[in-house]
Every structure is written in C-alpha cells, then in structure tokens.
C-alpha positions as CSV (number, residue, x, y, z in Angstrom):
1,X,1.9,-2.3,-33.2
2,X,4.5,-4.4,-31.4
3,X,7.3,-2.7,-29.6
4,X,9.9,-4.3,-31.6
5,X,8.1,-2.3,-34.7
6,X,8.1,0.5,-33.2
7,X,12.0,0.5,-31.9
8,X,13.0,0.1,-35.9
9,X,10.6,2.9,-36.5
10,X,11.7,5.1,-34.5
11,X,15.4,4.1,-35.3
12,X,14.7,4.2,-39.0
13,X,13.3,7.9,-38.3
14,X,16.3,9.1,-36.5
15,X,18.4,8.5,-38.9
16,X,16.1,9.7,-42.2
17,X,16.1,13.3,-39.8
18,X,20.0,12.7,-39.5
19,X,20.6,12.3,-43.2
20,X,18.4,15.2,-43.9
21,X,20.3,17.7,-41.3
22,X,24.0,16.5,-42.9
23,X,22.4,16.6,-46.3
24,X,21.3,20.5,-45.4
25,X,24.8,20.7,-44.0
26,X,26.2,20.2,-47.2
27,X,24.1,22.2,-49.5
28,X,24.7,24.8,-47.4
29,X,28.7,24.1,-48.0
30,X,27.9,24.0,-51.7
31,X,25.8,27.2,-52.3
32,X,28.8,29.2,-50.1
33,X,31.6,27.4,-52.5
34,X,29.2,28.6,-55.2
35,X,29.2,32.0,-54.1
36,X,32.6,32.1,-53.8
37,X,33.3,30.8,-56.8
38,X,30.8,33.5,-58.5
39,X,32.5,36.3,-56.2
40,X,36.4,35.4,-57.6
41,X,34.5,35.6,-61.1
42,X,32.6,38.9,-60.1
43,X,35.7,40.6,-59.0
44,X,37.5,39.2,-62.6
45,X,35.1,41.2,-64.4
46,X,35.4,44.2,-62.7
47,X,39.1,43.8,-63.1
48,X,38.6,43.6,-66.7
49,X,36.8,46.9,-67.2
50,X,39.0,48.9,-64.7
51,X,41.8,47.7,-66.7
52,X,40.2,48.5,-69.8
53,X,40.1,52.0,-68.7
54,X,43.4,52.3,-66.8
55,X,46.5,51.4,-68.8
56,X,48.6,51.2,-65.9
57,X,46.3,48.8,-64.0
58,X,46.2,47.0,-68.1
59,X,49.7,45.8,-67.3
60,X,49.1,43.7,-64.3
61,X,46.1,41.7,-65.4
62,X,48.2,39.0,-66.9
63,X,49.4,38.6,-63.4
64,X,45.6,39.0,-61.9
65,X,44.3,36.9,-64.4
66,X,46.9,33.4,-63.6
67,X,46.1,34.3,-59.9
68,X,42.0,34.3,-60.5
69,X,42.7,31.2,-62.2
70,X,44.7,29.2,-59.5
71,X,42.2,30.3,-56.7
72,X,39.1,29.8,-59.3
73,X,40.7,26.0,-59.7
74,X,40.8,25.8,-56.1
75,X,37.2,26.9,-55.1
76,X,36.2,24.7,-58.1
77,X,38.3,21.1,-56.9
78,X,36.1,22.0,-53.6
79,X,32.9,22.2,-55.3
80,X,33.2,18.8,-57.1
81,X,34.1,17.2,-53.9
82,X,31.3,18.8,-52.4
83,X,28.7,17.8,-54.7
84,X,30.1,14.3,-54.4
85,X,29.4,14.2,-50.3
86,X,26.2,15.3,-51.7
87,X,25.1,12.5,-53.8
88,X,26.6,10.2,-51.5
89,X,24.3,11.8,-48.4
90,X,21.4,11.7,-50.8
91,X,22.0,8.5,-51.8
92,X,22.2,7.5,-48.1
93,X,18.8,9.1,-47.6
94,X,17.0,7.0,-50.4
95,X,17.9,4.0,-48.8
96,X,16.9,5.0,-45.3
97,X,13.5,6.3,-46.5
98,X,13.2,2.6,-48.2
99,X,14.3,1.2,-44.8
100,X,11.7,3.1,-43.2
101,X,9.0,2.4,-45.5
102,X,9.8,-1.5,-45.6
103,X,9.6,-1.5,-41.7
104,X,6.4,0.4,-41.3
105,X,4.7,-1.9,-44.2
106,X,5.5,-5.2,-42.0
107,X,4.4,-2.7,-38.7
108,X,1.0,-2.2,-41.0
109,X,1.2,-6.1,-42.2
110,X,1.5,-7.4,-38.5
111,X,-1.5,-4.8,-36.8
112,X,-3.3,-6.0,-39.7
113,X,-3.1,-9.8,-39.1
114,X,-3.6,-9.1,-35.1
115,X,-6.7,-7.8,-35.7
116,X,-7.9,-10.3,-38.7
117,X,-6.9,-13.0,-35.8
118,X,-8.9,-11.1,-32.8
119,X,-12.1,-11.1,-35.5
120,X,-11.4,-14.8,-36.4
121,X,-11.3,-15.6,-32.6
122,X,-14.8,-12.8,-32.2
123,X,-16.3,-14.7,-34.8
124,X,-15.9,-18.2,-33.7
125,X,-17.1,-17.2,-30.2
126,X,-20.2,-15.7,-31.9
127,X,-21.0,-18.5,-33.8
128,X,-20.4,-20.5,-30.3
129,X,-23.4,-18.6,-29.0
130,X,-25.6,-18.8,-32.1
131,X,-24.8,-22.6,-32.2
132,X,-25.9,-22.7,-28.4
133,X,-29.3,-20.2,-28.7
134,X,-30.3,-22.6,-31.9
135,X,-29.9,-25.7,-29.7
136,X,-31.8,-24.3,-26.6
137,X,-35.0,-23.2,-29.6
C-alpha cells in the first residue's frame, strides 16, 4: 500500500473515532435531558397523589402544575436541540465511514494492480527463459 494511502486512511480513521466519541457525547447529553425530563414528570405525579390526599397541599397545585410546565418546556426545547446535534453528528459519521471505505477500496485497487504488474513483469521474464532453454534444445 502506498504511503499516500495509508496517510488518508489513517486520517479517514481519526476522524470516524472522533465522530463516534462526540456522537457518544451527545447521547449521553440526551439520555440525561431524558431523565430529567422523566424526573420533572415523576415528581408531577407524586404531586398529584399527595394533593389528592391533602386538601391544603390541593390548593397549590395549580401553581405546581404552570411551574412543572415551564421547566417541562424547558428540558423539552433542550431535548429537540439535542437530538438535532445528534442527527447532524450521525449524519457526519455516515459520510466519513463512506470516505473511509472509498479510500481503502482505491488502497485495495492500487495493491491490486502492483501486484497484477509485478506478475506481468514475473511472467514475461519466465517466458524469456523458456524462450531461451527451447532455443539452446
């Protein structure tokens, strides 16, 4: 393999592992905005059934209930954002694996017509030598 194949290679490589740690990054981002969001609505619940049992706390869920909302809004604007860095990233990734594969098929292509050349030039020199022992018989 020529050097010059094997410098895109190894570039192509890098950044394949790149995208994959930032894409990691980001799932990681989204499963905790995820959590979050799943926590807010956890805590709701638990609101609910307190307050159905509890006429006093009954009064202030209104109040609970528009702040859950802003917050749930807010946790939710971030996921979407999230998720879009994450299509983006995997987009990214798709076309670097396509990079890579392209340059390691013309790295394969090129070792392959190096060594169809070395047998044309082995098999000319062999038939030199049979050409020469059938003149000498």
């Amino acid at each position: 393999m020529t050097k010059w194949a094997k410098s895109l290679i190894r570039l192509s490589t890098y950044e394949v592992e790149t995208l994959q740690k930032r894409l990691a990054e980001v799932v990681t981002r989204r499963t905790h905005v995820e959590m979050k969001i799943a926590t807010l609505d956890a805590q709701y619940e638990l609101e609910c059934v307190n307050a159905a049992n509890d006429p006093m706390l009954a009064h202030n869920l209104t109040a609970y209930k528009a702040g859950h909302k802003l917050r749930r809004e807010g946790h939710q604007g971030e996921l979407e954002l999230v998720v879009q860095e994450e299509e983006g990233v995997r987009d990214q990734l798709s076309y670097a694996f396509e990079d890579l594969k392209k340059f390691e098929h013309v790295a394969e292509l090129s070792q392959l017509r190096r060594i169809a050349a070395e047998k044309k030039v082995e098999n000319a020199a062999m038939d030199e030598v049979a050409l020469r022992l059938a003149r000498q018989a």
